[in-house]
C-alpha positions in Angstrom: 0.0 0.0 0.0 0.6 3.8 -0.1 2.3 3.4 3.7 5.0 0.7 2.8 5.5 2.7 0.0 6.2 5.5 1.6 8.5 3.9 4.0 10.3 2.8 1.5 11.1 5.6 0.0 12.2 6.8 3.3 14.4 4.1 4.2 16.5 4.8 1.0 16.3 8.8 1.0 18.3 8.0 4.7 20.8 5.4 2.8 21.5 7.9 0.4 21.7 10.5 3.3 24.3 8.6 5.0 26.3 7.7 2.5 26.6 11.4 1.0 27.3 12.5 4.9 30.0 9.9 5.4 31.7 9.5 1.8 31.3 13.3 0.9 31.2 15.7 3.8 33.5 13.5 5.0 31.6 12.6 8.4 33.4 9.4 10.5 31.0 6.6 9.1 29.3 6.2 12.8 26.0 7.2 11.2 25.8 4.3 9.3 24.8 2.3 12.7 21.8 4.4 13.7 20.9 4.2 10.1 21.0 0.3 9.6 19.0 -0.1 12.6 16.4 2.2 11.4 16.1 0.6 7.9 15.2 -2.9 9.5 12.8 -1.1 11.6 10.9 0.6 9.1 10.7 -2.0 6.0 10.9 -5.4 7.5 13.9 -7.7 6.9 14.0 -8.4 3.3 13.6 -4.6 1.7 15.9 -3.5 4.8 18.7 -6.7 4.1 18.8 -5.2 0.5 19.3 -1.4 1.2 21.8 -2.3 4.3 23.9 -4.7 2.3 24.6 -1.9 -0.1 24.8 0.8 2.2 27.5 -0.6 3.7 29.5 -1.4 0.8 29.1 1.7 -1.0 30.5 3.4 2.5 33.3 0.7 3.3 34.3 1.5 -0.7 34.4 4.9 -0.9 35.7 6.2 1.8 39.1 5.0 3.7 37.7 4.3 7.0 40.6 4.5 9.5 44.3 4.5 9.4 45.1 0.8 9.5 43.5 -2.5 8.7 42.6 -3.8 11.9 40.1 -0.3 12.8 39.0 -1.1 9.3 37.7 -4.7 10.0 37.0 -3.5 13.8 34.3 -1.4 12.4 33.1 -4.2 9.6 32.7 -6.3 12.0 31.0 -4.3 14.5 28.5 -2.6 12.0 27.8 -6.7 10.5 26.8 -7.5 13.9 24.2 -4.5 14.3 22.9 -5.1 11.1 22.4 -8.9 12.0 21.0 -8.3 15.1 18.6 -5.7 13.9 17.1 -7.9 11.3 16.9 -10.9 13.5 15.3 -8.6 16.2 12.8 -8.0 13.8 12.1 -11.2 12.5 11.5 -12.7 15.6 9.0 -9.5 16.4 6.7 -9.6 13.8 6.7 -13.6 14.0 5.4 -13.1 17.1 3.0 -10.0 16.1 1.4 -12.2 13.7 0.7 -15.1 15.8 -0.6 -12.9 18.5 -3.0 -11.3 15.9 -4.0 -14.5 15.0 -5.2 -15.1 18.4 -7.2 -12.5 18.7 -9.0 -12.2 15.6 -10.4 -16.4 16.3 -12.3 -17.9 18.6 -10.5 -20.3 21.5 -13.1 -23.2 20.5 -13.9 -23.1 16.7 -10.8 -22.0 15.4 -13.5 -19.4 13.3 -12.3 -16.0 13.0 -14.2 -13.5 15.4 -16.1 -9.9 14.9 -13.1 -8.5 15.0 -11.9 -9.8 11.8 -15.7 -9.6 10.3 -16.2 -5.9 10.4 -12.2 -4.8 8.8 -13.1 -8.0 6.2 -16.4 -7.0 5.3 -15.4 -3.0 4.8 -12.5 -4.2 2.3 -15.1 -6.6 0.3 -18.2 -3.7 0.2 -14.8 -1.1 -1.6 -15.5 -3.3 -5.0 -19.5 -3.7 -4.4 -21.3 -3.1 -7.9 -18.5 -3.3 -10.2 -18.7 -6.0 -12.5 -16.8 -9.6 -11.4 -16.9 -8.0 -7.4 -20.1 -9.3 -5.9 -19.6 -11.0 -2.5 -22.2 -12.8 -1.0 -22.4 -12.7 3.4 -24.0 -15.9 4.7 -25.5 -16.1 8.4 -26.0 -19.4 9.5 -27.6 -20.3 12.8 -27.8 -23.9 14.6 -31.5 -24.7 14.5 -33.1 -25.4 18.5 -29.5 -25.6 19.9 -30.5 -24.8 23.4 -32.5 -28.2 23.0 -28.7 -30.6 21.9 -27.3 -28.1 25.0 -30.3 -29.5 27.7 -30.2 -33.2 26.3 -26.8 -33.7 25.7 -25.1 -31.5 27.8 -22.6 -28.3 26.9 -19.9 -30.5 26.2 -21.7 -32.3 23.4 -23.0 -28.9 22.3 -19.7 -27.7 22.1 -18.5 -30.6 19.9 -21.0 -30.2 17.0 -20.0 -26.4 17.1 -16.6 -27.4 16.4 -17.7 -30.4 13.7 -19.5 -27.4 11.8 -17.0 -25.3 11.7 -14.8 -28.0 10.7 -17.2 -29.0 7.7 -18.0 -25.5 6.6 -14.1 -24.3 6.7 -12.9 -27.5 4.2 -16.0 -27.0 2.1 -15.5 -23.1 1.4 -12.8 -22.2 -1.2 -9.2 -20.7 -0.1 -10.6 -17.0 -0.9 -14.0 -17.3 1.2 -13.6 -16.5 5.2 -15.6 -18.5 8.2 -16.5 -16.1 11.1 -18.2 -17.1 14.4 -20.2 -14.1 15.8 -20.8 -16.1 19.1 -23.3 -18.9 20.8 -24.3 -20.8 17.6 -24.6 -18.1 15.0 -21.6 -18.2 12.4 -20.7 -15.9 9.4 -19.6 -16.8 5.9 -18.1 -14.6 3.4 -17.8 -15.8 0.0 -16.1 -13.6 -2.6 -16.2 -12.9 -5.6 -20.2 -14.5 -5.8 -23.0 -13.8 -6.9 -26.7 -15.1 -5.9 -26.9 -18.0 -8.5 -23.3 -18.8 -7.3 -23.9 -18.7 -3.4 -27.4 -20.5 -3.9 -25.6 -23.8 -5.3 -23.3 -23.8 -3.1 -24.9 -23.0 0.2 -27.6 -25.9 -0.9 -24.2 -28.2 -1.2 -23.0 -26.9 2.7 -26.7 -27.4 4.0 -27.4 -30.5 3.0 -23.4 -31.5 4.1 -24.3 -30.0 7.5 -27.8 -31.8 8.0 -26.0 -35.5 6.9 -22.5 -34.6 8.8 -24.4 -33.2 12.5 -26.6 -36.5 13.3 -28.2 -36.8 16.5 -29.1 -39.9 18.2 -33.1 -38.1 18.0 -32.3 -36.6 14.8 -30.6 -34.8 12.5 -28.8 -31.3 13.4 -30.0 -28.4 10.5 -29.0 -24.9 10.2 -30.9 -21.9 9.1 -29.0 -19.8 6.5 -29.9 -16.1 5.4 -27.7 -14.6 2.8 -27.3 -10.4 1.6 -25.2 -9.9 -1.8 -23.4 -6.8 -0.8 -24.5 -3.8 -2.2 -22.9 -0.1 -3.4 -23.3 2.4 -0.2 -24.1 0.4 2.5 -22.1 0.2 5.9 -20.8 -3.5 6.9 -23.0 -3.7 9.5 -25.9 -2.6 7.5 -25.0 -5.8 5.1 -24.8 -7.6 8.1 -27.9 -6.8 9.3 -30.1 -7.8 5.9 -28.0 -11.3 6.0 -29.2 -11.9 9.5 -33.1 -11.0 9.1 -32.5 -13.0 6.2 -31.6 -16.1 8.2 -33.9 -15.0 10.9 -37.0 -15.6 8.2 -35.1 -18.9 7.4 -36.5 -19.9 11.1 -40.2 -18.4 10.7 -40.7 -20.5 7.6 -39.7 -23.9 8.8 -35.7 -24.1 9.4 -33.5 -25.8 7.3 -33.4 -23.3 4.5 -31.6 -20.8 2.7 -33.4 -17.4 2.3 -31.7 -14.8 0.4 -32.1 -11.0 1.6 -34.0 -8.5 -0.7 
């Protein structure tokens, strides 16, 4: 984007800054620690690895750093070990940054991402609603009379078929789609790049998967499904609103259905 862009271009505008303080003005080359440092810092390790690596030649090359041989490699070595230690600082950072982000955009038991996610997911897919090829299609699905599998069965049961659902729905949905939980028994789909005809054949396939996959020993477990093709101009949550009255009417005419918002 427009930010790592920017940073970018930052990151070199203070190679080239160093380099024209140290091999021109004739500066001792000290600024090309504070500089490596901040490189790694701003771009990540592989842009940063790049525009270190030649900052560092271009400055041991043109410029005779110290009397002797010895302060030479002294200072080699020293400003190799900054730079490694820099970019291994901030690998092991933003490892770490993205697992703990990954924690807290899913839920503990499903492994589903959480509302969190939804709402930054659902404002980048409503940016293309209307043009041609960009349809996305937000599915609501709701566990029909859970509260009932909860009293009979006990929580601990209940909690299994939440996870067998999301299990079935997450290998049945395409790499590009996203699987949400909004909490209790009430989960979110977001299938891109679909339109209705699209989402009706395959939310019929994921229904009927569901219904044949979740048997009880009384029964089998259904789900209702309401569904809202996002349109040009509406807020994600207004989107998300038309998919869940959708599902909602799902429930008034009999359960096990798919009903598609107006």
């Amino acid at each position: 984007g427009r930010t790592a862009g920017a940073r970018k271009a930052v990151v070199v505008f203070m190679a080239l800054g160093c380099i024209y303080m140290v091999n021109y003005v004739g500066h001792l080359p000290y600024w090309v620690f504070p500089t490596v440092v901040a490189n790694f810092l701003l771009v990540g390790w592989r842009f940063g690895l790049a525009v270190n690596t030649l900052l560092i030649a271009v400055v041991m090359l043109g410029v005779p750093l110290q009397d002797g041989l010895v302060d030479s490699l002294s200072f080699m070595t020293a400003v190799t070990m900054v730079a490694l230690f820099s970019m291994f600082f901030v690998i092991y950072t933003n490892f770490h940054r993205r697992r703990l982000n990954a924690l807290v955009e899913r839920d503990p038991l499903t492994d589903a991402l959480n509302r969190r996610a939804l709402s930054a997911d659902l404002e980048e897919a409503l940016a293309g609603a209307g043009k041609v090829g960009q349809d996305h299609a937000l599915v609501v699905m709701d566990l029909d009379d859970f509260k009932q599998i909860n009293d009979l069965y006990g929580h601990e049961v209940g909690d299994q078929v939440l996870v067998s659902l999301s299990q079935r729905v997450m290998q049945f949905i395409r790499r590009g789609d996203r699987f949400y939980r909004l909490g209790g028994e009430e989960f979110v789909v977001l299938l891109s790049h679909t339109d209705r005809e699209g989402a009706e054949v395959a939310l019929d396939k994921i229904r009927v998967e569901l219904r044949e996959a979740l048997e009880m020993e009384d029964g089998p477990v259904t789900v209702s499904i309401g569904v809202a093709v996002g349109q040009p101009g509406e807020t994600w949550s207004q989107w998300l609103s038309r998919a869940d009255l959708a599902m909602y009417e799902a429930k008034r005419l009999g359960k096990d259905r798919v009903v598609f918002a107006d």
